[in-house]
Backbone bond lengths (Angstrom), bond angles and torsions (degrees), N, CA, C in turn:
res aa  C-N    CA-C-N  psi(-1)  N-CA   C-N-CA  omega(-1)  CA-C   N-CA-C  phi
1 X - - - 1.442 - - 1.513 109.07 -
2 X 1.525 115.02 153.75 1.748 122.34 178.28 1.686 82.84 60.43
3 X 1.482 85.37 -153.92 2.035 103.02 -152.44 1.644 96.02 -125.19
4 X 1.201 109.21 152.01 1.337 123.55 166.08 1.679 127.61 -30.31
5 X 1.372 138.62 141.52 1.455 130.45 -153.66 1.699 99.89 -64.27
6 X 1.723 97.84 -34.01 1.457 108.52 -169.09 1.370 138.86 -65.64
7 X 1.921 89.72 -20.83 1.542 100.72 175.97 1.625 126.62 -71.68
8 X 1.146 118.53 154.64 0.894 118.99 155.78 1.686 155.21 -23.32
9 X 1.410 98.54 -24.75 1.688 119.38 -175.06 1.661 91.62 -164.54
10 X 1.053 109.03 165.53 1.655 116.92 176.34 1.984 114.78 146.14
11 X 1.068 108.97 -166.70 1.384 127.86 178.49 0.942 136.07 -169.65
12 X 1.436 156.37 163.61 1.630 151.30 -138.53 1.545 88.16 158.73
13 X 1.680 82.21 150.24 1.747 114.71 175.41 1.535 109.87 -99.86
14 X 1.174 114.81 161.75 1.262 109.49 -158.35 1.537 99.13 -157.29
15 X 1.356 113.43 137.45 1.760 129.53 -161.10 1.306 96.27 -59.54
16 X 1.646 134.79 128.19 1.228 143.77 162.44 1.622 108.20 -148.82
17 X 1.374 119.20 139.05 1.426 134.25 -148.25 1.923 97.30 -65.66
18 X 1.548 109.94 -53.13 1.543 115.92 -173.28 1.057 128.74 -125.27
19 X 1.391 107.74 24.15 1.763 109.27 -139.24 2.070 84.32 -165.18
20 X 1.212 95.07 154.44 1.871 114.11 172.57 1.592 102.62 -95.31
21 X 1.578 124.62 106.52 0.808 139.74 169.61 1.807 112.93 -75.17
22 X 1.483 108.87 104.33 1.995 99.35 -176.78 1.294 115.01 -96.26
23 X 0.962 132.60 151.16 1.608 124.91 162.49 2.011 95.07 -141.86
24 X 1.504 81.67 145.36 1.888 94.14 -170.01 1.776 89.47 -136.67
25 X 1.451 84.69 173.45 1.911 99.06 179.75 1.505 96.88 -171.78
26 X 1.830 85.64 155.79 1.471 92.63 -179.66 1.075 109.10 -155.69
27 X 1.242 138.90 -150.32 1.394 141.98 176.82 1.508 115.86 -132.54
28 X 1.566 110.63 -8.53 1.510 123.69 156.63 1.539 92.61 -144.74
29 X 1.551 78.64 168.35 1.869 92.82 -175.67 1.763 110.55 -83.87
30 X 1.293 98.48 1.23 1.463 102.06 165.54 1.833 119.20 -78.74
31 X 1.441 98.72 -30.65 1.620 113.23 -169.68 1.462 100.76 -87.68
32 X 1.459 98.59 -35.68 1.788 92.32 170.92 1.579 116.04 -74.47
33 X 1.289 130.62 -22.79 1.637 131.75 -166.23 1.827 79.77 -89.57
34 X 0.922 146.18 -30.14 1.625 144.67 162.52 1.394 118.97 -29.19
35 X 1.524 82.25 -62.63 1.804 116.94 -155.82 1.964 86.87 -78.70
36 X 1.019 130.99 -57.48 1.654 117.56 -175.38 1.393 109.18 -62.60
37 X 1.564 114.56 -31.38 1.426 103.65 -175.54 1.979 113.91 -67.57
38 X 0.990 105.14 -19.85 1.471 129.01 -167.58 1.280 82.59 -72.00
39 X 1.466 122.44 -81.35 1.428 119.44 -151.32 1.212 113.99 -77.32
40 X 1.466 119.11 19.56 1.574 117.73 -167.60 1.860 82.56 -116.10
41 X 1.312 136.92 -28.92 1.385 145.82 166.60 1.134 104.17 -77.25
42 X 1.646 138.35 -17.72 1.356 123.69 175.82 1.652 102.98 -85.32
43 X 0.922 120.35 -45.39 1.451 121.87 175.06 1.539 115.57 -30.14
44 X 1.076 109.00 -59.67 1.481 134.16 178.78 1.313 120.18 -61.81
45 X 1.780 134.47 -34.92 0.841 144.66 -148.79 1.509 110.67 179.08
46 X 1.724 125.40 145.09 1.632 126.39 175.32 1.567 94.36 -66.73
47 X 1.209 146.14 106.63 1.351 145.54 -165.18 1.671 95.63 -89.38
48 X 1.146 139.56 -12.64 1.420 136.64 157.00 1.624 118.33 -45.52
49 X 1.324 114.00 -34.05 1.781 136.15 -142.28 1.682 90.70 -114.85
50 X 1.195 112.48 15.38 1.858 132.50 -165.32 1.104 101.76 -105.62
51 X 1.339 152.02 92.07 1.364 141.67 164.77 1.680 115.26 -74.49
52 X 1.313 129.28 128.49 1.343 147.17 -163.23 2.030 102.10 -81.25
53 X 1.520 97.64 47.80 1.460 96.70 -168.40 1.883 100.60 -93.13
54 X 1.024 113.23 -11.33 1.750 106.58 -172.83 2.008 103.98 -126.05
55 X 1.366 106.76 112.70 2.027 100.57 -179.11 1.578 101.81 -99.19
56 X 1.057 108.28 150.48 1.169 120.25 -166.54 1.801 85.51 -129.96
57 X 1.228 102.34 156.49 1.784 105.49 152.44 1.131 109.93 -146.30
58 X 1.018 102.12 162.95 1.684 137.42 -164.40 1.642 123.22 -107.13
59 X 1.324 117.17 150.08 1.668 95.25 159.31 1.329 78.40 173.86
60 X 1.649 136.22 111.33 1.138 168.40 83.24 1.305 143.41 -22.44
61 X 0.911 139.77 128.29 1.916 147.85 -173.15 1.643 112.52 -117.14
62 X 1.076 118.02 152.38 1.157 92.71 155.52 1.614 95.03 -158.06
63 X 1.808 125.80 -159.69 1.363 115.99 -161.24 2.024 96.74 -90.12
64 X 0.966 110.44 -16.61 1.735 114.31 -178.92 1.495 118.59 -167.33
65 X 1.130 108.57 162.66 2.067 100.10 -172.12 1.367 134.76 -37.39
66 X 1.349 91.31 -42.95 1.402 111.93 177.17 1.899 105.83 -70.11
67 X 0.851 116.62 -28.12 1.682 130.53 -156.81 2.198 72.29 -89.60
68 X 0.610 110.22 -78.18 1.839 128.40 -168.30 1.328 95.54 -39.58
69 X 1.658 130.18 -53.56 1.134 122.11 -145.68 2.004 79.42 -86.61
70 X 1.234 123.45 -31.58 1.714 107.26 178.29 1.546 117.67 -57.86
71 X 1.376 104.59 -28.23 1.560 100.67 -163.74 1.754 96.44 -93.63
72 X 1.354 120.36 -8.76 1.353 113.29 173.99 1.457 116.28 -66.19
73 X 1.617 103.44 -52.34 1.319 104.10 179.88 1.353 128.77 -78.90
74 X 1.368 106.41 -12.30 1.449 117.02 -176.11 1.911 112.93 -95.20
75 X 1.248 115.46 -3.62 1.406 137.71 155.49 1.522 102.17 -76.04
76 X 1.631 134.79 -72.68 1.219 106.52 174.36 1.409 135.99 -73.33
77 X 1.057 115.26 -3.70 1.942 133.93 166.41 1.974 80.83 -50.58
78 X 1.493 114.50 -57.27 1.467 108.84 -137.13 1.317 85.58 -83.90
79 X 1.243 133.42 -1.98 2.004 123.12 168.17 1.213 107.44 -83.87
80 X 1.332 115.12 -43.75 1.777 119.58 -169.54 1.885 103.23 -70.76
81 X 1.427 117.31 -24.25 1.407 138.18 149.77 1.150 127.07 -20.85
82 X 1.716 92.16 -86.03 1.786 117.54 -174.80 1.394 103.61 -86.69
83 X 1.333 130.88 5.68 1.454 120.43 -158.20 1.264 118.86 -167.11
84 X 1.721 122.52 10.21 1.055 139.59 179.81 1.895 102.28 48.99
85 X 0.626 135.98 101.02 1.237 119.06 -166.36 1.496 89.34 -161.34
86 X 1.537 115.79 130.19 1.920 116.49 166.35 1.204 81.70 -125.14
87 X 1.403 99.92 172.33 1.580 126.25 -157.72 1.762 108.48 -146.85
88 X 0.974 136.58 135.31 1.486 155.31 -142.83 1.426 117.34 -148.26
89 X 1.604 111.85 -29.57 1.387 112.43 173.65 1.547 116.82 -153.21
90 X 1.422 110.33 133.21 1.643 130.53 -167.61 1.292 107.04 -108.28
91 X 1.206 97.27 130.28 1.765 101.60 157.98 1.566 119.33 -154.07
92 X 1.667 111.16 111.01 0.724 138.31 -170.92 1.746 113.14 -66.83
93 X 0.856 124.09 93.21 1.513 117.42 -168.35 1.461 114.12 -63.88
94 X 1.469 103.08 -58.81 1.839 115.52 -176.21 1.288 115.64 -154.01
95 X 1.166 153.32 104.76 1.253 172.70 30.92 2.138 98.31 83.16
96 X 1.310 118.23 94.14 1.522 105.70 -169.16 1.589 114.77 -163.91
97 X 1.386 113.90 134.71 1.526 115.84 175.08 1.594 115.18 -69.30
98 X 1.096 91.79 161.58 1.621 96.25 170.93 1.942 112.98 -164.95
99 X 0.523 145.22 134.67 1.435 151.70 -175.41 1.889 108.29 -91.48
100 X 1.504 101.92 134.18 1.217 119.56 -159.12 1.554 104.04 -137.24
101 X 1.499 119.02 72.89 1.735 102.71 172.56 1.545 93.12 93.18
102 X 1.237 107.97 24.91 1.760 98.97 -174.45 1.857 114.66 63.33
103 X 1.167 125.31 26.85 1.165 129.12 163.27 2.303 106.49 -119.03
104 X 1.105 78.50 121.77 1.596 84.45 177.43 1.845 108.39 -70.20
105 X 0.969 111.75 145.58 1.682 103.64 -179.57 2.166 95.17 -145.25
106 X 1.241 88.68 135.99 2.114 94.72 159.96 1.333 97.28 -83.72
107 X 1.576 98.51 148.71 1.534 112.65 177.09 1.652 99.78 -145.76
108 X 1.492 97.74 170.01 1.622 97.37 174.17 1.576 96.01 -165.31
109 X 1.176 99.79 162.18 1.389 119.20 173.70 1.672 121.50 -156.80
110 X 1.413 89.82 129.21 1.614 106.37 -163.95 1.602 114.55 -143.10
111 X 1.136 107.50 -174.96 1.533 110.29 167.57 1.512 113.54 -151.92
112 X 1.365 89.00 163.59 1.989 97.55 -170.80 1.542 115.37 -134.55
113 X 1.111 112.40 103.80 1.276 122.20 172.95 1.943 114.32 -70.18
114 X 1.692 112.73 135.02 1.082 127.12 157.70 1.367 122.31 178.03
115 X 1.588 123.05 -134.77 1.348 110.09 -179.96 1.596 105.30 -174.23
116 X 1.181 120.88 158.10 1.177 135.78 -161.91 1.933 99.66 -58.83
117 X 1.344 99.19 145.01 1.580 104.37 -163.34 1.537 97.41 -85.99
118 X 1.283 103.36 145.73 1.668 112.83 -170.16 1.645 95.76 -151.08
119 X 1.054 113.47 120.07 1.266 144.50 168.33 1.640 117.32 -35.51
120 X 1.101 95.38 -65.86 1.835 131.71 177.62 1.604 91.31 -29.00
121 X 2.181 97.78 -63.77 1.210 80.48 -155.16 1.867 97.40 -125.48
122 X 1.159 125.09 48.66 1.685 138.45 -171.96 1.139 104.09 -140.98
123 X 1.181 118.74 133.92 1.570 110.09 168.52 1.760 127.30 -91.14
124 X 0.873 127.30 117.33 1.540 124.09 -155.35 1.691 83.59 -87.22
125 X 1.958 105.63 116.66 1.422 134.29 149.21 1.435 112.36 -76.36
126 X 1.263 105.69 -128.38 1.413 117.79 -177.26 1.450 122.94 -104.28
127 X 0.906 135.86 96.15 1.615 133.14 130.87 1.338 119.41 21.11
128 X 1.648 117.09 79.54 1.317 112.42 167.84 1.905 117.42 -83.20
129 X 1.002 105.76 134.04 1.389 114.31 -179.19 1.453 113.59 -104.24
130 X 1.181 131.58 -21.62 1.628 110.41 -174.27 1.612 81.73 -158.98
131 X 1.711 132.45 177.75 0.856 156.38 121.55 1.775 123.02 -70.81
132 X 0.984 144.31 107.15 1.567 153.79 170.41 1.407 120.92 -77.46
133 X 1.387 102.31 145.95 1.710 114.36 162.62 1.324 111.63 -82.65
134 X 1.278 124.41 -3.71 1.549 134.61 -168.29 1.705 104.84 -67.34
135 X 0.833 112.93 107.87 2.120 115.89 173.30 1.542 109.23 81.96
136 X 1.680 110.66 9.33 1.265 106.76 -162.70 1.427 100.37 -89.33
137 X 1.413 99.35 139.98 1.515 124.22 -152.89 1.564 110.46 -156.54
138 X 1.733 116.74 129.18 0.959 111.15 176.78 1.589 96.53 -158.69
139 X 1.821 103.73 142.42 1.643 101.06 -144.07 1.960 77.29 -171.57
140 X 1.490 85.89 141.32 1.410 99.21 154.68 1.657 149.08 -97.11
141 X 0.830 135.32 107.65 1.483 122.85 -145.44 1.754 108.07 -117.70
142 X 1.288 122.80 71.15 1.536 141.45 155.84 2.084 97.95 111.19
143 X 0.919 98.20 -64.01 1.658 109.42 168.18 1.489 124.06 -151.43
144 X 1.248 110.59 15.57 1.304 124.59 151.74 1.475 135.53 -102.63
145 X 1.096 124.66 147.09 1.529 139.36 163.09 1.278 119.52 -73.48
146 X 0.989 95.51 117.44 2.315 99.73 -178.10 1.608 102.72 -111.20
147 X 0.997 122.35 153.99 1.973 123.57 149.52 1.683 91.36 -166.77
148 X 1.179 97.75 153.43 1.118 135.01 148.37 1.698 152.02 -126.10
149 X 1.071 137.93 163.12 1.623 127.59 -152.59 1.494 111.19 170.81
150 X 1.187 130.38 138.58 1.219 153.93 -125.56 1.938 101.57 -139.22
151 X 1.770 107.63 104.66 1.092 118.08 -153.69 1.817 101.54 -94.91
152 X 1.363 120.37 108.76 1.341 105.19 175.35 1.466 135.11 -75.54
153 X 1.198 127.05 115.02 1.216 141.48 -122.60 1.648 98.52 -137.59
């Protein structure tokens, strides 16, 4: 599952006692906020077997990356939620500060292609229940983007 350690962008699961441990990478922090949303829908579902038939968009803030990258995924948790809905494809448009009342905030805006979950033809994984601050981590490492975060399950 996800892409090789070596590539360029990708994602992998990672040993955690009760919980789905994610780690993603990218080559911008747009390809990485991609790459977690992916593996937070792979958990859940073969996200290949996902057809990109319903877009939704997005556009979230939050107080810092880590704060942004929770409310990203935890905004589409709350479609696949209210609306059965998995998701297969990300696109991160722009990744950007902006000041609000004299408080600086990250924001982004993107969209997510997929389609209402069907049994017939999805394979039902695991049951994500919450997004966490638990291991959540986001760090740059030479010209890549790393984070990681801990899927409640």
């Amino acid at each position: 599952m996800g892409r090789t350690m070596g590539s360029e962008r990708g994602f992998r699961f990672g040993e955690h006692t009760a919980d789905v441990l994610i780690e993603g990478w990218g080559r911008t922090l747009e390809e990485l906020f991609e790459e977690m949303a992916k593996a937070m829908f792979e958990v859940m579902t073969d996200t290949k077997r996902v057809e990109p038939r319903i877009k939704i968009h997005v556009e979230v803030c939050g107080f810092d990356l880590e704060n942004l990258l929770y409310r990203w995924l935890e905004e589409l948790l709350y479609h696949h939620d209210s609306k059965n809905l998995v998701f297969s494809k990300f696109e991160v448009k722009k990744i950007f500060e902006k000041s609000v009342d004299g408080e600086k905030e990250v924001c982004l805006e993107a969209d997510a292609w997929g389609e209402e979950f069907d049994r017939s033809r999805h394979e039902p994984r695991t049951v994500v229940k919450a997004v966490t601050y638990a291991q959540m981590r986001i760090w740059r490492e030479g010209d890549v983007w790393r984070a990681t975060t801990v899927l409640d399950i």
